[in-house]
Rosetta silent file (secondary structure, phi, psi, omega in degrees, C-alpha in Angstrom):
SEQUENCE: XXXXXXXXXXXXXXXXXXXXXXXXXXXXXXXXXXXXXXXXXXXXXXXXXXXXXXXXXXXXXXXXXXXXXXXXXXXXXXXXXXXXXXXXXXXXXXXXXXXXXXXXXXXXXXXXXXXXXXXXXXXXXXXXXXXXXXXXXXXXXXXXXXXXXXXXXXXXXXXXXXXXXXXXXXXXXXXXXXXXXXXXXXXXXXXXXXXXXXXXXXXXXXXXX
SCORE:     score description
SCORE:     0.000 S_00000001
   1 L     0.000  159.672 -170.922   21.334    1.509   -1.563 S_00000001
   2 L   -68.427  176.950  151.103   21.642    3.843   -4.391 S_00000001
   3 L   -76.045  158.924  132.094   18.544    6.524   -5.208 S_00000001
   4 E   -51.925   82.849 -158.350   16.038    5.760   -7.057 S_00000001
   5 E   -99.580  114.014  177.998   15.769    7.580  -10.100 S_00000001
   6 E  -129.144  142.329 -153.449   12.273    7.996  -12.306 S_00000001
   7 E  -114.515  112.298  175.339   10.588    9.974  -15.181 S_00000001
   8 E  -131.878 -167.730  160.071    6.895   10.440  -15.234 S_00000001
   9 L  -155.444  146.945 -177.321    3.937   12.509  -16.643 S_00000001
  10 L   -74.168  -47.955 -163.591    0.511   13.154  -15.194 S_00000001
  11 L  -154.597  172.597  175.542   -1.015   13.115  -18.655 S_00000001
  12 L   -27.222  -67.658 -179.108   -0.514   13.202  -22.450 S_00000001
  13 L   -87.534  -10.227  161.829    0.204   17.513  -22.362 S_00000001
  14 L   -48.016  132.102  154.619    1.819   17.157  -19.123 S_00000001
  15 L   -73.199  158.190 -167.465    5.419   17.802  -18.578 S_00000001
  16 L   -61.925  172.061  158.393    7.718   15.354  -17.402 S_00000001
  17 E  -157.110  156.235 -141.491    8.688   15.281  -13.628 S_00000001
  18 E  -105.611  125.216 -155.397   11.446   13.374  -11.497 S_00000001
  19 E  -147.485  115.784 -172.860   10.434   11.201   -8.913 S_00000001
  20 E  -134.377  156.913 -177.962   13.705   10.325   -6.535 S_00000001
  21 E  -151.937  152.063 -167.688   13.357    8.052   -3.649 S_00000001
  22 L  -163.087  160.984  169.585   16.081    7.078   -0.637 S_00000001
  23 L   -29.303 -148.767   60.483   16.922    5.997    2.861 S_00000001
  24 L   142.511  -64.513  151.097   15.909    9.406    3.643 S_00000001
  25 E  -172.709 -170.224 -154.643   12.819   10.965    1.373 S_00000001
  26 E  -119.031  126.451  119.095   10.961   10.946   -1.589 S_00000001
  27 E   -75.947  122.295 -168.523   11.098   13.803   -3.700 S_00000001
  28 E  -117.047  178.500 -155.697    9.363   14.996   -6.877 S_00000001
  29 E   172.349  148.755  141.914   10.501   18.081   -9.302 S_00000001
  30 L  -112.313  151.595 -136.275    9.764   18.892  -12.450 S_00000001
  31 L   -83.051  -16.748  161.489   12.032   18.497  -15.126 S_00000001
  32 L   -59.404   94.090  173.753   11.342   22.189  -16.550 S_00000001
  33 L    -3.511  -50.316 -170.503   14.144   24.454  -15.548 S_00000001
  34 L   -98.312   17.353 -174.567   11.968   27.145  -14.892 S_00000001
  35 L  -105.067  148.355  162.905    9.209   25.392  -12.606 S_00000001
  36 L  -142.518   54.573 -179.628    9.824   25.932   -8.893 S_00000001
  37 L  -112.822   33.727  170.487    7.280   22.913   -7.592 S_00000001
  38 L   -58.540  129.378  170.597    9.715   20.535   -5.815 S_00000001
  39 L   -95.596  146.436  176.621    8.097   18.406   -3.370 S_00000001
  40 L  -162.307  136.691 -172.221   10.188   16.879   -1.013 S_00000001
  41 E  -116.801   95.964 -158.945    8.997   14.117    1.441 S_00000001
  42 E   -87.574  164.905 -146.602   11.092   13.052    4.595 S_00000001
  43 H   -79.721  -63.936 -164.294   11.300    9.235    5.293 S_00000001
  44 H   -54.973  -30.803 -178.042   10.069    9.633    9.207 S_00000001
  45 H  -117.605   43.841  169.976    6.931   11.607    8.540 S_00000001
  46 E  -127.339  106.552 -167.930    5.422    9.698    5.602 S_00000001
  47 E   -76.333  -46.740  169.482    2.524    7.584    6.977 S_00000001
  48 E  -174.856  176.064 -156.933    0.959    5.200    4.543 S_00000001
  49 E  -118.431  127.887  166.625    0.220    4.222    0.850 S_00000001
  50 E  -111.725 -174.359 -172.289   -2.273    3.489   -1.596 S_00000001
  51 E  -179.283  145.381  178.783   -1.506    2.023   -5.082 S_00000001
  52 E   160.966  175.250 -145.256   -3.832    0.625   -7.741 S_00000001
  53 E  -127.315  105.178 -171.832   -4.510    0.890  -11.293 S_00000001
  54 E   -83.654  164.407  177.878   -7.948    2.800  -12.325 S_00000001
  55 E  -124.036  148.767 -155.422   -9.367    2.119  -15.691 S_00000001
  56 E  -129.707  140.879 -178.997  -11.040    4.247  -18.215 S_00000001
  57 E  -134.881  170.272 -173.125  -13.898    2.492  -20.320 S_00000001
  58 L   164.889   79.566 -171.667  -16.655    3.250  -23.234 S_00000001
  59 L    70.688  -36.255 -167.392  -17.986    0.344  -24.549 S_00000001
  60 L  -156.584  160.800  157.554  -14.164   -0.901  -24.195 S_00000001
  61 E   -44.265  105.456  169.367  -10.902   -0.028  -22.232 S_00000001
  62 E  -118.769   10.669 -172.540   -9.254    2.628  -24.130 S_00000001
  63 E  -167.636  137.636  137.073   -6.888    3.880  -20.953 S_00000001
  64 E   -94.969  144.150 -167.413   -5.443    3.118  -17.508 S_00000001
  65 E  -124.509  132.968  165.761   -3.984    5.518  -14.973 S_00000001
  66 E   -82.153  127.922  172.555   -1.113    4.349  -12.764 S_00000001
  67 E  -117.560  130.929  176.010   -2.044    5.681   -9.227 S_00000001
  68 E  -130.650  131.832  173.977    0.016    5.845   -6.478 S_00000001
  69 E  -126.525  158.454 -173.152   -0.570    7.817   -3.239 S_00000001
  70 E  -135.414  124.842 -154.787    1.253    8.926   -0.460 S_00000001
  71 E  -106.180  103.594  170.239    0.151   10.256    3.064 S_00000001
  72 E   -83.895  168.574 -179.659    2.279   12.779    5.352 S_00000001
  73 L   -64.950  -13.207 -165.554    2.059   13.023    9.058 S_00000001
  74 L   -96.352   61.594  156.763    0.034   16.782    8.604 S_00000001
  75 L    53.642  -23.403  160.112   -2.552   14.490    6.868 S_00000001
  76 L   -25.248  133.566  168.655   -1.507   15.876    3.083 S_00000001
  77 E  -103.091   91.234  177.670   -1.949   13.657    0.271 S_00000001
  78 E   -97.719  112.056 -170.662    0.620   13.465   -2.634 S_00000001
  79 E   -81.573  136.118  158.149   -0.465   11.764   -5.679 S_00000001
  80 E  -115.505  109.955  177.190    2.026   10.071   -8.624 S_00000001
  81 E  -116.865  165.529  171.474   -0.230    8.778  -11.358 S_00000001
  82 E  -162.177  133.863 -167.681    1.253    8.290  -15.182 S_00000001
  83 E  -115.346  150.324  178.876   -1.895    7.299  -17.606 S_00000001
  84 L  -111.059  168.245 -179.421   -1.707    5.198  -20.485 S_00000001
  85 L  -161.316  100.451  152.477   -4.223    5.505  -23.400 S_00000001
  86 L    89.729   59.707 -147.512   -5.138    3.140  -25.967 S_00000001
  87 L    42.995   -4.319 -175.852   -2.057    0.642  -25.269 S_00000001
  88 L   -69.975  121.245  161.433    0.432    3.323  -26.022 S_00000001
  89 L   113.032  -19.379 -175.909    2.766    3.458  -23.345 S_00000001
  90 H   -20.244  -85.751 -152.196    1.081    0.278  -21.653 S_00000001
  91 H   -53.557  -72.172 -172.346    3.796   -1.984  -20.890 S_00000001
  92 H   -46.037  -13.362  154.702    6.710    0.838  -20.274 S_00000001
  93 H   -85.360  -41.185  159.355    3.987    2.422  -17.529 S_00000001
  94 H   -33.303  -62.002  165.415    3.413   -0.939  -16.484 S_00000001
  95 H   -57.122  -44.355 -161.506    6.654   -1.620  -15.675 S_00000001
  96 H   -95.490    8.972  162.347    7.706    1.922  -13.989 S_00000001
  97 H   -91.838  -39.431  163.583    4.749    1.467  -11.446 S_00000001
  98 H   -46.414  -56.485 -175.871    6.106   -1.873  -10.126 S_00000001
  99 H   -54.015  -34.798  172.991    9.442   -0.296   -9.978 S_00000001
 100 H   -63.907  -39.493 -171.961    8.220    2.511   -8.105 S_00000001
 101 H   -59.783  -63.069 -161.580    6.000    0.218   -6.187 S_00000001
 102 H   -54.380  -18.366 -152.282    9.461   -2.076   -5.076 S_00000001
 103 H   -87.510  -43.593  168.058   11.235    1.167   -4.486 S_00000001
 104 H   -53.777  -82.490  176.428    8.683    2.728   -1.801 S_00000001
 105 H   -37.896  -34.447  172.255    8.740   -0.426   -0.491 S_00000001
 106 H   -88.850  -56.242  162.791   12.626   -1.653    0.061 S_00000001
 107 H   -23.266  -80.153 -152.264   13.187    2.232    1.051 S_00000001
 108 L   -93.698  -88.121 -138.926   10.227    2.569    3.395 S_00000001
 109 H   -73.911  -33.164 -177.373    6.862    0.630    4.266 S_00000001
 110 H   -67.574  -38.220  145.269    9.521   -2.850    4.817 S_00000001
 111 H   -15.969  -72.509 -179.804   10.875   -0.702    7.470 S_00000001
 112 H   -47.174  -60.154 -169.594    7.339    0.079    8.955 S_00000001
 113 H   -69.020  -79.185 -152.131    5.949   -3.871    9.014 S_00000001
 114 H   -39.119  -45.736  159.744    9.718   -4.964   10.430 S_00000001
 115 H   -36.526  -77.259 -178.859    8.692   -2.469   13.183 S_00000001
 116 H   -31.670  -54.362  163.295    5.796   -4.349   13.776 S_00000001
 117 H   -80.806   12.845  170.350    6.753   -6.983   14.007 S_00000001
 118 H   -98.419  -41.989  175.081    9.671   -6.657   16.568 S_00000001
 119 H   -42.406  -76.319  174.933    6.666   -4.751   18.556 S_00000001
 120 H   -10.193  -54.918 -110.371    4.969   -8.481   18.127 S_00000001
 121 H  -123.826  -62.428 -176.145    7.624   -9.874   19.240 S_00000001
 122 H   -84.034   11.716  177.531    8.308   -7.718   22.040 S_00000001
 123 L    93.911    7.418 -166.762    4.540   -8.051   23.568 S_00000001
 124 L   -94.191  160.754  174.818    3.310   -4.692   22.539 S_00000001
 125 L  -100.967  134.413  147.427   -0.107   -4.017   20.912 S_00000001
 126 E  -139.735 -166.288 -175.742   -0.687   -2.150   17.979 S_00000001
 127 L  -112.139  144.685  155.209   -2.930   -0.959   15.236 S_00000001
 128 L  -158.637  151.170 -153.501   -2.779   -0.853   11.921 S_00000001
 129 L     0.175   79.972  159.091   -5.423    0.299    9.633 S_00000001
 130 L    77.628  -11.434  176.625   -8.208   -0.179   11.922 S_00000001
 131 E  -103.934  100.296 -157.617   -6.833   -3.725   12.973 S_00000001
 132 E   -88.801  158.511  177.786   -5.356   -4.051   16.523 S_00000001
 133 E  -141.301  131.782  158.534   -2.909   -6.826   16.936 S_00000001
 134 E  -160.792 -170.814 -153.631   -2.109   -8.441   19.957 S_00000001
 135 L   -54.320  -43.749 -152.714   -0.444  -11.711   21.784 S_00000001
 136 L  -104.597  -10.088  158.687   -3.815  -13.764   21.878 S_00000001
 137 E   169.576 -140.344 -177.752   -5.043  -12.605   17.981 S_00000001
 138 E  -132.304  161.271 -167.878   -6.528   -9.703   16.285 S_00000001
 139 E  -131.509  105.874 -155.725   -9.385   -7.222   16.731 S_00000001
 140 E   -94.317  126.463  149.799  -11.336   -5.613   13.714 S_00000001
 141 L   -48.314  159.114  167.884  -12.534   -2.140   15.005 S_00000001
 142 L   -72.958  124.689  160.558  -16.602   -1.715   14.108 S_00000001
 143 L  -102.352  177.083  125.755  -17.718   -1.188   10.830 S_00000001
 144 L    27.898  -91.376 -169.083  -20.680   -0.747    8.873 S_00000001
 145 L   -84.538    5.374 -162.266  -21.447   -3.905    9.103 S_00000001
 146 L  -161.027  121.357  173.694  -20.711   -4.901   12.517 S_00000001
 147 L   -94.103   11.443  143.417  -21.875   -2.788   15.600 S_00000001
 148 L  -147.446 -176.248  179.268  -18.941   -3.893   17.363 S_00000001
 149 L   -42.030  162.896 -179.604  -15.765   -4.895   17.848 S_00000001
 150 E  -134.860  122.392  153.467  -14.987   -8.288   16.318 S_00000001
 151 E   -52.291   75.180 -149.079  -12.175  -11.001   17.913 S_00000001
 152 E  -110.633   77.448 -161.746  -10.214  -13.261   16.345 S_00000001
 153 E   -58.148  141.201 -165.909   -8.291  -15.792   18.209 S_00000001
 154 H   -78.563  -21.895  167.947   -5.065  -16.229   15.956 S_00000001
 155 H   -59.419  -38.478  166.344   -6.179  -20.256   15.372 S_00000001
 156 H   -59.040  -19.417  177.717   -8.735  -18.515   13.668 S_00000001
 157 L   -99.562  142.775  175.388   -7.441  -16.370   11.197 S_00000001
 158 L  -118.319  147.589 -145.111   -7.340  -16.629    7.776 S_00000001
 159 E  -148.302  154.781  167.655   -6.203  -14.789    4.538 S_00000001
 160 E  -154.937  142.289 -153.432   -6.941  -14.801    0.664 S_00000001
 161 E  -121.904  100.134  154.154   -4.767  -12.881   -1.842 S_00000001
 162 E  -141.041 -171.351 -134.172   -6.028  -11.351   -4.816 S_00000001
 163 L   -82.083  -38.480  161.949   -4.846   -9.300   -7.202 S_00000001
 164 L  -101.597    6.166  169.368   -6.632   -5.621   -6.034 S_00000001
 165 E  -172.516 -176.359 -170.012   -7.032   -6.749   -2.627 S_00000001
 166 E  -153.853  151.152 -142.112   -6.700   -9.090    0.134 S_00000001
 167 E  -126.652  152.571  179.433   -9.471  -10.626    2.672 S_00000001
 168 E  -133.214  131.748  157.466   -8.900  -11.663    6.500 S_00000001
 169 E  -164.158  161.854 -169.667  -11.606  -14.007    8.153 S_00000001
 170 L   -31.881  161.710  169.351  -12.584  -16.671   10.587 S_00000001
 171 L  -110.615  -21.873  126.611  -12.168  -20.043    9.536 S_00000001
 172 L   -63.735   -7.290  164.353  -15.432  -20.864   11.238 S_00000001
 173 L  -173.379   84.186 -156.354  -17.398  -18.824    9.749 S_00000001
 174 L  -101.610    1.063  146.827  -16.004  -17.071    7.177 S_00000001
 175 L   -40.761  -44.384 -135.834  -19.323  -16.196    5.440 S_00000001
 176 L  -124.289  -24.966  174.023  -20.161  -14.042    8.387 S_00000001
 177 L  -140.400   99.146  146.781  -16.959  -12.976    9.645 S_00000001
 178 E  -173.844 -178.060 -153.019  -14.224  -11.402    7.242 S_00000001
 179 E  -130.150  159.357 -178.299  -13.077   -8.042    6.116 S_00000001
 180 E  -138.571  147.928 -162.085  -11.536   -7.073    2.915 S_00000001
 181 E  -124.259  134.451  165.641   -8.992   -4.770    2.344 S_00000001
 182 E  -135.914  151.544 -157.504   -7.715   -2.856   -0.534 S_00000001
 183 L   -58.764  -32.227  174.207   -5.052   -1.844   -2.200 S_00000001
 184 L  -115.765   -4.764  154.079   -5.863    1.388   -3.872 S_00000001
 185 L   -91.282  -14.793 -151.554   -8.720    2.380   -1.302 S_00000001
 186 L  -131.821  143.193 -168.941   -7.566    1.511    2.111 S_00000001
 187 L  -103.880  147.253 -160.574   -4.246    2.518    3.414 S_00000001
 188 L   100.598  -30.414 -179.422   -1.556    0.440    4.190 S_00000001
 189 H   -18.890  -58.023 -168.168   -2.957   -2.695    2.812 S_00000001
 190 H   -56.443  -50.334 -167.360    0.796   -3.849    1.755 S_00000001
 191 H   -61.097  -59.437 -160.382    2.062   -3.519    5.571 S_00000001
 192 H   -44.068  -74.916 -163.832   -1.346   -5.060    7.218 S_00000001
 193 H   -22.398  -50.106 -158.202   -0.947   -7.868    4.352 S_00000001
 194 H   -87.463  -43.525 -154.719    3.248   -8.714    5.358 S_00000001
 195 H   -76.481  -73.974  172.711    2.759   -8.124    8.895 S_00000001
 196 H   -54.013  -38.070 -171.144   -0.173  -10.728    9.711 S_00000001
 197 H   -59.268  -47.783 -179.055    0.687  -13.394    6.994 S_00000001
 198 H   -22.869  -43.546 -174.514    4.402  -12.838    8.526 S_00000001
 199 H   -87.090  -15.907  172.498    2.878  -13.827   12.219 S_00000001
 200 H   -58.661  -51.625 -133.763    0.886  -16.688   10.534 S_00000001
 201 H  -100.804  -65.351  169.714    3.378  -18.126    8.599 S_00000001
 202 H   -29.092  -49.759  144.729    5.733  -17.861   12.336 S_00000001
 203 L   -82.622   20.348  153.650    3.074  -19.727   14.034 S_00000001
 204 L    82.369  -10.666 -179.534    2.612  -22.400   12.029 S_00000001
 205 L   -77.333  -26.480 -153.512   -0.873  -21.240   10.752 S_00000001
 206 L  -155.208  112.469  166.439   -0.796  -19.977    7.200 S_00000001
 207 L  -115.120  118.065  171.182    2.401  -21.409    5.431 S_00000001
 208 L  -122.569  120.557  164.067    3.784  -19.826    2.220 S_00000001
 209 L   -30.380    0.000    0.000    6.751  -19.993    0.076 S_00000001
């Protein structure tokens, strides 16, 4: 696939900057000649994502900021946000965060869950945000709310989809046992989300179009 080429600004007085993404890494630059801030992000040591759309209120909405973050292996955080303010710019920011969103995604994180699942596949356990997966179901590390581990037998689990996050829980008691996940707090979300419906949907549990 080609690069990915995109034009953003952090704010209103910002200047623009160049956001390029490939097989290979994600880079950002700004488009002033005389700036020397290139960022440059290789594909193997970029860990997970968060993505979500905060809103600015006062008595009414007058702004949204597209946020998208991205996590290296030395634990660094690199933010891309582009803010909108009082519908100007709405749609056309709208638009370039999905595209950014698909881009990270056919480039990268679909890489990461198809590793998972060929782990699945091949009998291995793993983790992913706090959720171990293995042959007989899945195992929510201790929160909060729960002073231990929790079990899941995979006949048991169950998923709901919504629009800033997405919920996993028992089907016997799903008052008492499920976890919620989200998209612009909790990292990863998109992978956990693809990976388990993926093993659901394979076993016959959870069927989706």
């Amino acid at each position: 696939m080609e690069d990915l080429r995109f034009v953003f600004k952090n704010g209103i007085l910002s200047k623009p900057k160049r956001l390029i993404i490939n097989d290979k890494f994600i880079s950002i630059n700004s488009l002033d000649a005389s700036a020397d801030n290139q960022i440059i992000l290789n594909k193997e040591f970029i860990t997970g994502y968060q993505f979500g759309i905060r809103w600015y209120k006062f008595y009414f909405v007058f702004g949204r900021n597209y946020v998208i973050r991205l996590k290296y292996s030395d634990s660094s955080i690199i933010k891309i946000n582009f803010p909108a303010y009082f519908g100007y710019n709405k749609q056309k920011n709208l638009d370039l965060y999905y595209d950014i969103l698909d881009g990270l995604w056919n480039f990268h994180f679909s890489n990461i869950a198809d590793q998972y699942i060929r782990e699945f596949q091949d009998g291995i356990i793993f983790e992913i945000d706090k959720v171990i997966f293995s042959a007989n179901g899945i195992t929510f590390k201790k929160r909060l709310s729960f002073k231990q581990d929790v079990f899941l037998d995979w006949q048991k689990v169950r998923t709901k989809s919504y629009y800033s996050y997405f919920a996993i829980y028992s089907v016997d008691d799903s008052r008492n046992v499920n976890f919620t996940y989200s998209y612009k707090d909790d990292w990863n979300t998109n992978v956990l989300y693809s990976v388990l419906r993926t093993i659901l949907k394979h076993k016959n549990i959870e069927i989706y179009d």
